[in-house]
C-alpha positions as CSV (number, residue, x, y, z in Angstrom):
1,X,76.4,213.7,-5.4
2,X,79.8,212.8,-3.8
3,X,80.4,209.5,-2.4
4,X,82.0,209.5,1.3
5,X,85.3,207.0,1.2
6,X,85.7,208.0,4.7
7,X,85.6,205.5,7.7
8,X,82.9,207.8,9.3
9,X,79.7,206.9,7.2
10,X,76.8,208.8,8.3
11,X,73.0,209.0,7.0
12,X,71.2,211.8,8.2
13,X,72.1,215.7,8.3
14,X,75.0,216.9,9.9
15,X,75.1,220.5,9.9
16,X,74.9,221.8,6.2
17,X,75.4,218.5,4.7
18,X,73.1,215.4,4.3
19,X,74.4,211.8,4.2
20,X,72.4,208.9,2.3
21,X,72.8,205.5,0.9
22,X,72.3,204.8,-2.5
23,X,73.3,201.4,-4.4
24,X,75.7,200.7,-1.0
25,X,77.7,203.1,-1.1
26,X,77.4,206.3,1.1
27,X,76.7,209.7,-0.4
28,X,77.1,213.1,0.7
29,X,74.9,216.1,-0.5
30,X,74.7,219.7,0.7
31,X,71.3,220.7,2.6
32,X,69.3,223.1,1.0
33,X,68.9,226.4,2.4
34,X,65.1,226.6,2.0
35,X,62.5,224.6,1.3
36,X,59.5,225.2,-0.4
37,X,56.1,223.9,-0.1
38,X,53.0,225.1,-1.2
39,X,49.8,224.9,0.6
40,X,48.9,221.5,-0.9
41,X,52.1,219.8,0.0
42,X,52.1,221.2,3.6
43,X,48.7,219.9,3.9
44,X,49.2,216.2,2.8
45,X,52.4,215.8,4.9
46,X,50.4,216.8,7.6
47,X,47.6,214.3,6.4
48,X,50.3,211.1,5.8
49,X,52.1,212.1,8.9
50,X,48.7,211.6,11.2
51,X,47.9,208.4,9.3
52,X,51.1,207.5,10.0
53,X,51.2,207.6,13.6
54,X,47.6,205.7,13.5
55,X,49.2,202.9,11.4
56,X,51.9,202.8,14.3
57,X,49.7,202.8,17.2
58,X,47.9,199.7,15.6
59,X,50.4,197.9,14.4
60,X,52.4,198.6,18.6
61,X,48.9,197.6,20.4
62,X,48.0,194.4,18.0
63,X,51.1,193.4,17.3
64,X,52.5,191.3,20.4
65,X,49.4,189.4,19.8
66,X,50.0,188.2,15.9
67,X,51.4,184.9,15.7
68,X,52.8,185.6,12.2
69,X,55.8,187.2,10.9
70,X,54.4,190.3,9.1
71,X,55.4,190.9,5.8
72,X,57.7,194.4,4.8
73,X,54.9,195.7,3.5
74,X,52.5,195.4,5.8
75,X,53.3,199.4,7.3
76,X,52.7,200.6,3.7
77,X,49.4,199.1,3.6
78,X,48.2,200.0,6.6
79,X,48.8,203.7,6.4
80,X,47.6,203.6,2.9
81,X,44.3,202.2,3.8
82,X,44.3,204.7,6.6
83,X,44.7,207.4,3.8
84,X,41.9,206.0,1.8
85,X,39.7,205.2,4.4
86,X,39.9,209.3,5.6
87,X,40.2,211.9,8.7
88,X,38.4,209.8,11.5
89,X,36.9,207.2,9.4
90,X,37.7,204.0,11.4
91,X,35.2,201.9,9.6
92,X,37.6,201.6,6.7
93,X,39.8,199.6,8.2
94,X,37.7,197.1,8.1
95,X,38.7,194.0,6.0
96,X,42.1,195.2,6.3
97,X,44.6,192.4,7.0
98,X,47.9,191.9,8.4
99,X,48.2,189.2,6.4
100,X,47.3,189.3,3.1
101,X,47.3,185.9,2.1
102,X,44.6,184.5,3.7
103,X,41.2,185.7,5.3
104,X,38.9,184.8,7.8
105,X,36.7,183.9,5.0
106,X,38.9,181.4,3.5
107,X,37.9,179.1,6.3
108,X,34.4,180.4,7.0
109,X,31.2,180.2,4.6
110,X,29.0,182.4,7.5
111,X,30.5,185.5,8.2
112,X,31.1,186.7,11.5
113,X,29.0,189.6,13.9
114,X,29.3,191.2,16.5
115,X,26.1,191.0,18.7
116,X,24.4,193.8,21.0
117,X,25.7,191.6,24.1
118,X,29.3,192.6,23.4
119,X,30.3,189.3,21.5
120,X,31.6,188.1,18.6
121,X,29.3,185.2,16.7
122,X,30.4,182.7,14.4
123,X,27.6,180.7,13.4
124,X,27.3,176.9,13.2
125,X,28.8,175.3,9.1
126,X,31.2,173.5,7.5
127,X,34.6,174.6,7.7
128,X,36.4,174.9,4.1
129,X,40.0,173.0,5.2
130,X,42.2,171.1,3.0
131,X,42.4,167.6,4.4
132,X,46.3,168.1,5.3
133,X,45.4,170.5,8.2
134,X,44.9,169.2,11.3
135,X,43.9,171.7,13.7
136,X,43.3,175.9,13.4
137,X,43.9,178.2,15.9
138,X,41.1,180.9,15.7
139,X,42.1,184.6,17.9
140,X,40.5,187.8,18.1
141,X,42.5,189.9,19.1
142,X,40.4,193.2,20.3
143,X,42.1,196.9,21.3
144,X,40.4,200.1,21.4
145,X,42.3,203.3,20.4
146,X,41.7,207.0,21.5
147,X,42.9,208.1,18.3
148,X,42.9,212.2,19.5
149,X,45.1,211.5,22.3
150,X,47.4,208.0,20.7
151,X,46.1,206.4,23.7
152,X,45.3,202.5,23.7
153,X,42.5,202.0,26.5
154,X,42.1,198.7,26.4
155,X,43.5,195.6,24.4
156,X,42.7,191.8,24.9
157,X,42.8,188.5,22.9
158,X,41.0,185.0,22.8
159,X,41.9,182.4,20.9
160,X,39.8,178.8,20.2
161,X,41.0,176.3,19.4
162,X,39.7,173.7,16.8
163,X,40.7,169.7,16.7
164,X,40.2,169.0,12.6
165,X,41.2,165.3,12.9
166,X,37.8,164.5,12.5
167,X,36.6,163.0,9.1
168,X,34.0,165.9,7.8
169,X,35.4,169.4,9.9
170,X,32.3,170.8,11.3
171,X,32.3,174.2,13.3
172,X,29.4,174.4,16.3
173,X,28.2,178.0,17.1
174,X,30.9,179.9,19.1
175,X,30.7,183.2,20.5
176,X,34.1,185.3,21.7
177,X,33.3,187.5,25.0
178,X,34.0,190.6,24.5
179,X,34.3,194.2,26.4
180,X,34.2,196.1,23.1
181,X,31.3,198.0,22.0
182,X,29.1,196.4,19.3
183,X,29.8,198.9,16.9
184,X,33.2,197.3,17.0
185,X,34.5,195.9,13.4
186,X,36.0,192.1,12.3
187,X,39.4,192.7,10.6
């Protein structure tokens, strides 16, 4: 490892040499001439680099619609639960969350369902709010993804909105239209 003192500070290879950061200061290394990889590594670079572009397409279509900041971690959880969940799994991303510190049912005793019509149903209950809040913004924010060709087809978002000020928070029924299929899954 040499460090670089000179006022050209690079990352990335430049012809037989490769320039990093480590601790702040920039380092220089030498390329290798070959690399090895057995069949097994090939394979699952292959495998993270497809979940990877999945995470990416996700987090590009939903993410002009998030009203929060997401965390730094949020790309390494996505493409790991794309990892666990398998090759063309989709149902395992459900439950994921962009963020992780609170969940739909935090607020919601019933759960939620999509219905044969196309919508999304949230029955009638209580809501569980701390007395502080005032009023919740609910969104569902809905995209499909052609996965084989990293196409988005179709991406939309409603939101509802909920006045809290009253003295016991009750939720009436509510159904979300929709123009995704049924089979469609609450994140």
């Amino acid at each position: 490892m040499a460090t670089n003192h000179s006022f050209i500070e690079f990352t990335g290879k430049l012809g037989g040499f490769i320039g990093y950061r480590r601790n702040g200061k920039y380092c220089i290394r030498t390329a290798p001439q070959t690399v090895r990889q057995t069949q097994s590594t090939r394979r699952a670079a292959q495998w993270f680099g497809a979940a990877s572009r999945k995470s990416a397409l996700i987090r590009s279509t939903v993410a002009p619609d998030l009203d929060i900041i997401p965390d730094g971690a949020h790309v390494n959880r996505l493409n790991r639960t794309i990892i666990k969940a398998g090759r063309n799994n989709h149902g395992g991303l459900a439950g994921f969350r962009f963020n992780p510190h609170t969940s739909v049912e935090n607020f919601f005793a019933s759960g939620m369902e999509f219905r044969a019509d196309g919508k999304l149903h949230i029955p009638a209950q209580d809501l569980l709010v701390d007395k502080k809040f005032v009023r919740m913004e609910i969104k569902l924010i809905g995209t499909r993804i052609d996965f084989p060709t990293q196409q988005v087809t179709g991406t939309d978002a409603t939101a509802l909105y909920i006045d809290l000020k009253h003295p016991y928070p009750y939720f009436g029924e509510q159904s979300f239209p929709s123009t995704y299929p049924a089979k469609a899954r609450c994140w």
